[in-house]
N, C-alpha and C positions, 0 to 999 in steps of 0.2 A: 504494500500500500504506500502511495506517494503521495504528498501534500506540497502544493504547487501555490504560493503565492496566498495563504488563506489567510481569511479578513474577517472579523465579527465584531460589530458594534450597537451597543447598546444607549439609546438616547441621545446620539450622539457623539460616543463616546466609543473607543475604539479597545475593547476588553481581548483579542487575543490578533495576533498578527505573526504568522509564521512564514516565513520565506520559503522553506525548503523542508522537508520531513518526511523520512522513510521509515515503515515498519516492515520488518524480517518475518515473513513466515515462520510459524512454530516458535518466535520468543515471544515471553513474559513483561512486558513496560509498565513500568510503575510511574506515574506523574506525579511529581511535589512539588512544592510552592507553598506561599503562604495563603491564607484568604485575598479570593480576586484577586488572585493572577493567572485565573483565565483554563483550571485544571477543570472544571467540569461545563465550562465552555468546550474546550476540544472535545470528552468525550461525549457530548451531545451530538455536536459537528461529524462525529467518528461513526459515533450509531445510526444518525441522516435524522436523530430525531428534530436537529432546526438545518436551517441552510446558509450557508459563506453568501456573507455580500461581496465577495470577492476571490477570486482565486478558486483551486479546486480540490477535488479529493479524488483520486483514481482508486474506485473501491467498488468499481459499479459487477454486480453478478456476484459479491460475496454474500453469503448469507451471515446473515450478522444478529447477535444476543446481544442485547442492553440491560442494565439492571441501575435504576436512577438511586439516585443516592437516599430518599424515602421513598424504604419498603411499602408495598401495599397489599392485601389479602384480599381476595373476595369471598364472598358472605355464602362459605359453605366450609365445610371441613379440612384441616389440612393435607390429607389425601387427596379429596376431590382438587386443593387448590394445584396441585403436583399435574395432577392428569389433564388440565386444560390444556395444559402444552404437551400435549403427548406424550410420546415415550411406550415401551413397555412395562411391565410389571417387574424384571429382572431388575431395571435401572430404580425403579421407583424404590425400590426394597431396599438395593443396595445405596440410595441416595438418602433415605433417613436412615438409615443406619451409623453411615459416614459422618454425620449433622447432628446424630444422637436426638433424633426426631420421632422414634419409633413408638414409642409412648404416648404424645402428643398426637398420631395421626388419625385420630377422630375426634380431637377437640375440635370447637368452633376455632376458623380463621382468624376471625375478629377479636376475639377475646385472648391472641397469645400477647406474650410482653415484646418489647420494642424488641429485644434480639431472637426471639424465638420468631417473629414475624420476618428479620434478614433473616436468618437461618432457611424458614421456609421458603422465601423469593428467590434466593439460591439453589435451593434446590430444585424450585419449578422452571427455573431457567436452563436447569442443564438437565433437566429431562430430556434437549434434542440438543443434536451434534451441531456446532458452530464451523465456521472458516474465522472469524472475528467476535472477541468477546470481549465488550466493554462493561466495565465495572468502578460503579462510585462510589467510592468510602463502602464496598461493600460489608464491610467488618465494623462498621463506624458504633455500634447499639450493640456490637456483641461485649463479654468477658472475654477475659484473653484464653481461656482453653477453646469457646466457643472459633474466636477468631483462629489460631493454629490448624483445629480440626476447618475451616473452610478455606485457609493457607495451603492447607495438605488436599483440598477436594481437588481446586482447582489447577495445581500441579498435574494432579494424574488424571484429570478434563484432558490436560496440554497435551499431554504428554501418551493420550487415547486417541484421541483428535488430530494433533496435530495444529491447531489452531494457531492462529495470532491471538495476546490478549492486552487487551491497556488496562490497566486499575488504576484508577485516583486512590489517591492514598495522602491522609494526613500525619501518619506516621514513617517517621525516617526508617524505627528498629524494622517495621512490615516491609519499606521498599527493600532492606537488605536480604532478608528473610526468602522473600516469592520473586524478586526480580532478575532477568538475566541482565537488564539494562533498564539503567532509570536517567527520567526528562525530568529535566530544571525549570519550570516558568516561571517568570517574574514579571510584573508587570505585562503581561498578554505574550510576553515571546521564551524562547526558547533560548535559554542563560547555559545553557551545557547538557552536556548527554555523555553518560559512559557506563560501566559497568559500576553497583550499586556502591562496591569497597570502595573504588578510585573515585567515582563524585562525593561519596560520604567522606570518605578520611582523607582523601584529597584534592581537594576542589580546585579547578584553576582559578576559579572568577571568584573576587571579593566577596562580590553580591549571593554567590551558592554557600563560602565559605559564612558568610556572616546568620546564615540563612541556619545553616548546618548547627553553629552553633550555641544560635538562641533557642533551637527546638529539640534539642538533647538535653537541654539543662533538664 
């Protein structure tokens, strides 16, 4: 996937601009930055859910999984909400299992807690096979055992698949953890890109460096 010149603005106001940007089939991108700098503008842009007032995306004929940054359930059981998106029974089984969902899977939707609701939107998402899968703050409302066991899903999603995946991610420790390569935004553009150790422990640019360091405190 290549990004040619992309341009998104909001009231005016000009929230992500990237000249140039390639994703690798079959890796893992993890986006960081701070609030508004433009990380889940791209992945909107990415999953086609708004469109570039400028420039392009060469992504046309992927089938592409989105998962917005709030989870949402519809008003029937957490089973039933898994089988909307297909699947078999094999995957559904072994998808609460992996989520540690199995217990839950006839409570009402509606009524699980904020991370048992990501838990289950994750799940319902990868009932069917991707070429691209974007994810925002998918972990954001989990605990952190919760979050590792959906760290570990979507590895071996990847790693079945094949897939390309972007996660936003407000955590540095997670971009090191699931990413093969992690994106810098800052102010709507693209501040650096590399593998997660080299931009984390060593950043070329002040702006990632100073970035790095106020959010590990």
């Amino acid at each position: 996937m290549i990004f040619k010149n992309l341009r998104k603005s909001y009231n005016g106001r000009c929230v992500l601009a990237l000249d140039d940007l390639s994703l690798e089939a079959g890796k893992i991108y993890a986006v960081i930055g701070a609030n508004g700098s433009g990380k889940s503008t791209l992945a909107k842009l990415t999953a086609g859910m708004i469109e570039p007032d400028g420039g392009r995306a060469e992504k046309t004929g992927l089938c592409i999984g989105y998962m917005p940054q709030k989870s949402y359930a519809f008003r029937m059981s957490l089973r039933k909400n898994l089988r909307i998106n297909g699947g078999d029974g094999e995957r559904e089984e072994r998808l609460l299992k992996a989520l540690k969902l199995e217990h839950l899977s006839t409570a009402k939707a509606k009524r699980l807690s904020g991370g048992e609701t990501a838990r289950m939107a994750l799940a319902r998402l990868l009932m069917r096979d991707y070429e691209l899968l974007v994810l925002d703050e998918p972990s954001s409302a989990m605990d952190i055992e919760s979050t590792l066991l959906a760290e570990e899903l979507i590895r071996s999603y990847r790693d079945a698949t094949g897939c390309t995946v972007l996660i936003v991610t407000h955590s540095i420790s997670q971009a090191e953890r699931i990413a093969d390569e992690a994106l810098f935004l800052s102010d709507g553009k693209l501040v650096e890109r590399g593998s997660p150790e080299k931009l984390i422990k060593n950043p070329e640019s002040e702006i990632t460096r100073k970035f790095i360091d106020f959010y590990s405190k």
